[in-house]
C-alpha positions in Angstrom: 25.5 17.7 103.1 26.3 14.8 101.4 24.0 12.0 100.8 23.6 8.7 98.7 21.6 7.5 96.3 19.9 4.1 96.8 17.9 1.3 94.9 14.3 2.0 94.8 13.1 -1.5 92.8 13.9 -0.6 88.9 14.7 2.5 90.2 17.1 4.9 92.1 15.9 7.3 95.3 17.2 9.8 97.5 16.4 9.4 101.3 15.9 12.2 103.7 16.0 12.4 107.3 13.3 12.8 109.7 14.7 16.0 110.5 15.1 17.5 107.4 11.5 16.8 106.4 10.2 18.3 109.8 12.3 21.3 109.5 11.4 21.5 105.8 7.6 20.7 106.5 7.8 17.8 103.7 5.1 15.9 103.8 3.8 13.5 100.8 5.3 15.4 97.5 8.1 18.0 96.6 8.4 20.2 93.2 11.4 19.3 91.5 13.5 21.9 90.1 15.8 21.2 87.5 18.1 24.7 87.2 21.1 25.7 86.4 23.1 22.2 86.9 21.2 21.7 90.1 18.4 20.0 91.5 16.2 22.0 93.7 13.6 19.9 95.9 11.1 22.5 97.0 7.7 21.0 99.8 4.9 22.0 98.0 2.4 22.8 100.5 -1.3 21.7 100.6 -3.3 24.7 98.9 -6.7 24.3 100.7 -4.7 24.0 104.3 -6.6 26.0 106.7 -9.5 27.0 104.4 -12.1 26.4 107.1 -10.5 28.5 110.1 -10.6 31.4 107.2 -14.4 30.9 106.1 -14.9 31.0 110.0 -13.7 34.2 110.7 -14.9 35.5 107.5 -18.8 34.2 108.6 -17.7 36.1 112.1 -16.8 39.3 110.3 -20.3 38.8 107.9 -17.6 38.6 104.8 -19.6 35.3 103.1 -22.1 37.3 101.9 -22.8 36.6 98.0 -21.9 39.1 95.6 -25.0 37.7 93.2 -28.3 35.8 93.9 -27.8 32.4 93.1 -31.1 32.2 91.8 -31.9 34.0 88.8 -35.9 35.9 88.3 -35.5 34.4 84.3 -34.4 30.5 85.3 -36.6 27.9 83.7 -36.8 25.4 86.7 -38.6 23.1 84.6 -35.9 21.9 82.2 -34.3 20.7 85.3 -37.0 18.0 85.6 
């Protein structure tokens, strides 16, 4: 596919189709890959995406238990004060 490179104010851009970003899932950022004499533009996906239908199912299957008391029998409170 051949594509051209435009003016982007001081600078120069590449412009992508609709469809390429949909089919791509490209949303606000990319990883650019600099490799071999090529340029590699690869989506980089949002890390936290679907964090909260996974601590659902893990509160389902009783998996969100803590592995350690988050209070400890030797904490001072009172420095907190």
């Amino acid at each position: 596919m051949e594509t051209s490179i435009i003016k982007i104010g001081n600078s120069k851009g590449l412009r992508l189709s609709k469809t390429i970003l949909d089919k791509y899932n490209i949303k606000d950022k990319v990883e650019l890959i600099l490799e071999k004499g090529q340029i590699i533009l690869k989506p980089i996906s949002s890390p936290r995406a679907h964090w909260e239908e996974a601590f659902s199912k893990m509160a389902e299957n009783g998996d969100d238990q803590l592995l350690m008391d988050d209070v400890f029998e030797d904490e001072n409170f009172e420095e907190w004060d």
